[in-house]
N, C-alpha and C positions, 0 to 999 in steps of 0.2 A: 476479850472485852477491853475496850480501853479507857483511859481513867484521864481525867484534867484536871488543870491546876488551874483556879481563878483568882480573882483579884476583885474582892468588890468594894465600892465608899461607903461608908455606913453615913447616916443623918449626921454628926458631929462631925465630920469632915476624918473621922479615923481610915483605917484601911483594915482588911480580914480577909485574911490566905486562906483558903482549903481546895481540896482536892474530892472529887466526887466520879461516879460513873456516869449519872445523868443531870450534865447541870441547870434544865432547866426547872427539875421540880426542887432541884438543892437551893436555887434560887426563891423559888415559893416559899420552901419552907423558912428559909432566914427572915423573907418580909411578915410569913405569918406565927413568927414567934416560935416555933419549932424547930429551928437550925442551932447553930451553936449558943453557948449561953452568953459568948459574946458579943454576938448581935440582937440578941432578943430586948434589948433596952435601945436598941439604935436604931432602928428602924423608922421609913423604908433603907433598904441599901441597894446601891444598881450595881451591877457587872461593868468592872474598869476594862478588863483583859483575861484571856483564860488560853491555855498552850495544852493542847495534846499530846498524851505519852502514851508508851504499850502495854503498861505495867500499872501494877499498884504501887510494887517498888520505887518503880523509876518516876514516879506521880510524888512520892513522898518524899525522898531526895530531893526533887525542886523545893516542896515545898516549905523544909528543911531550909534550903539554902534561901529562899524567898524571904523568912521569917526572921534572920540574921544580917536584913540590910536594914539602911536606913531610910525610911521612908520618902525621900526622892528619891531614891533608886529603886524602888519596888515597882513602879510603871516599866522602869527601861528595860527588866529581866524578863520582858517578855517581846522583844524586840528582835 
């Protein structure tokens, strides 16, 4: 099974990292208030970018490392 890392804007112009198996209902769920509790106030939110890995592991380590930049470099890490 593989896992991705995305990247979506929420309405306040913030940014929100996670990782999922299927991200288009992970997407659902963020806009219909069901996803994380940090999007459930921000909403809609759209998909900036999202990168494929093999692992949950190796999903989490991105996203790990994703959460520890600074917000103009959070688009470039997935280039």
């Amino acid at each position: 099974m593989s896992w991705c890392l995305y990247l979506l804007e929420c309405s306040d112009g913030s940014y929100y990292a996670g990782i999922t198996n299927d991200l288009e209902n992970r997407i659902k769920a963020h806009n219909n208030g069901t996803g994380a509790k940090y999007t459930r106030g921000r909403t809609p939110v759209h998909l900036l970018a999202s990168k494929d890995y093999d692992n949950r592991s190796e999903a989490s380590r991105a996203e790990n490392a994703i959460k520890k930049l600074p917000k103009p470099l959070k688009l470039g890490f997935f280039a």
